[in-house]
C-alpha positions as CSV (number, residue, x, y, z in Angstrom):
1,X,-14.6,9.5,-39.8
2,X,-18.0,8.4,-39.0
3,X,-18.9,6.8,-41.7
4,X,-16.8,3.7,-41.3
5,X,-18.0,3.5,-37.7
6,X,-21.5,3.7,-39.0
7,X,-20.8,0.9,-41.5
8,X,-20.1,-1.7,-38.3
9,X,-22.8,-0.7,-36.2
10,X,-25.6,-0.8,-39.2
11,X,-24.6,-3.9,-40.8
12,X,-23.0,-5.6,-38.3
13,X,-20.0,-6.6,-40.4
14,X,-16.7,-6.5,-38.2
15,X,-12.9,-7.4,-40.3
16,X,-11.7,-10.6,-39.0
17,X,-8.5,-9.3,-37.8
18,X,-10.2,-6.7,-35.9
19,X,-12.1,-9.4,-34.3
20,X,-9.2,-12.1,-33.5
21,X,-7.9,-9.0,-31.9
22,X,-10.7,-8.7,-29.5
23,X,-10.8,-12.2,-28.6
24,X,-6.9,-12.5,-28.8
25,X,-7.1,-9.4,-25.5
26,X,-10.5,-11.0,-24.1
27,X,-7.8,-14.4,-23.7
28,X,-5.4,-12.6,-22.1
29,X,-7.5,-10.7,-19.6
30,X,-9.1,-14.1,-18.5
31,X,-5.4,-15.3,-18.0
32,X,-4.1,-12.3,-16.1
33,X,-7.6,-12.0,-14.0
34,X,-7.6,-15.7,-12.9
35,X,-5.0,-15.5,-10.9
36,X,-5.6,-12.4,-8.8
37,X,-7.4,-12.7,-5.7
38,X,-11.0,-11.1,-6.0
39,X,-14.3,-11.4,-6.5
40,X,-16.3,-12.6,-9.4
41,X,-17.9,-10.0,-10.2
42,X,-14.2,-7.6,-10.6
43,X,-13.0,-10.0,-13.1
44,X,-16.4,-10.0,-14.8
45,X,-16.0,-6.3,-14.6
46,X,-12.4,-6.2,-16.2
47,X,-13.8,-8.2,-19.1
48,X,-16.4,-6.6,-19.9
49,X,-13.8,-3.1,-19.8
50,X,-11.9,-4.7,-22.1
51,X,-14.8,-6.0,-24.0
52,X,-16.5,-2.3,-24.7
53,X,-13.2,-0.2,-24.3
54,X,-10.8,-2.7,-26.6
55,X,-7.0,-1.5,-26.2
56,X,-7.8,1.1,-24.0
57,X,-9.7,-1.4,-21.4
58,X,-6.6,-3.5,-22.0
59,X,-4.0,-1.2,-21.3
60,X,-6.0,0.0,-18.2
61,X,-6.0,-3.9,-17.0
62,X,-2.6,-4.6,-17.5
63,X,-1.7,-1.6,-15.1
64,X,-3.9,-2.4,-12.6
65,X,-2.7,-6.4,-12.5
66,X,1.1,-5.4,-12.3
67,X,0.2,-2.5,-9.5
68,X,-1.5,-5.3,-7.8
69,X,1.4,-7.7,-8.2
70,X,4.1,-5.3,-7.3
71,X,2.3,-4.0,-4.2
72,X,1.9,-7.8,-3.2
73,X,6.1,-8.6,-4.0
74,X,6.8,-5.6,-1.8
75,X,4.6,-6.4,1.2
76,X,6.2,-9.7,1.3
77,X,9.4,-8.2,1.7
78,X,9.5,-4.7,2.8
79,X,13.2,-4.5,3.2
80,X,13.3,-4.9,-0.7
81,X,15.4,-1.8,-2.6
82,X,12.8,0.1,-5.0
């Protein structure tokens, strides 16, 4: 199980599809950070999540932007059924 692991980190030498993977998820964090209303430096941080964790960073993101966006459609209309 190491081994392979061992193999990217010595020679360097990622698969291309692994890699269009990780830019393909770095693309869509940029597009779903962009729009959210913080600083820099937490949409810096998101990327750089997604960067180191991969599909784990990504899944994390994706909850935290539609928690964000859901909180923000129900404080602009309270009365709205859950």
């Amino acid at each position: 199980m190491v081994a392979p692991v061992l193999v990217f980190v010595l020679l360097g030498h990622v698969p291309v599809v692994l890699l269009l993977a990780l830019l393909g998820m770095l693309y869509l964090t940029a597009l779903d950070v962009r729009d959210e209303d913080v600083d820099l430096q937490v949409k810096v941080w998101w990327f750089l999540l997604v960067l180191l964790f991969n599909v784990l960073g990504f899944l994390a993101e994706k909850a935290w932007v539609l928690n964000r966006r859901q909180r923000r459609r129900s404080e602009k209309n309270p009365h709205a059924r859950r």
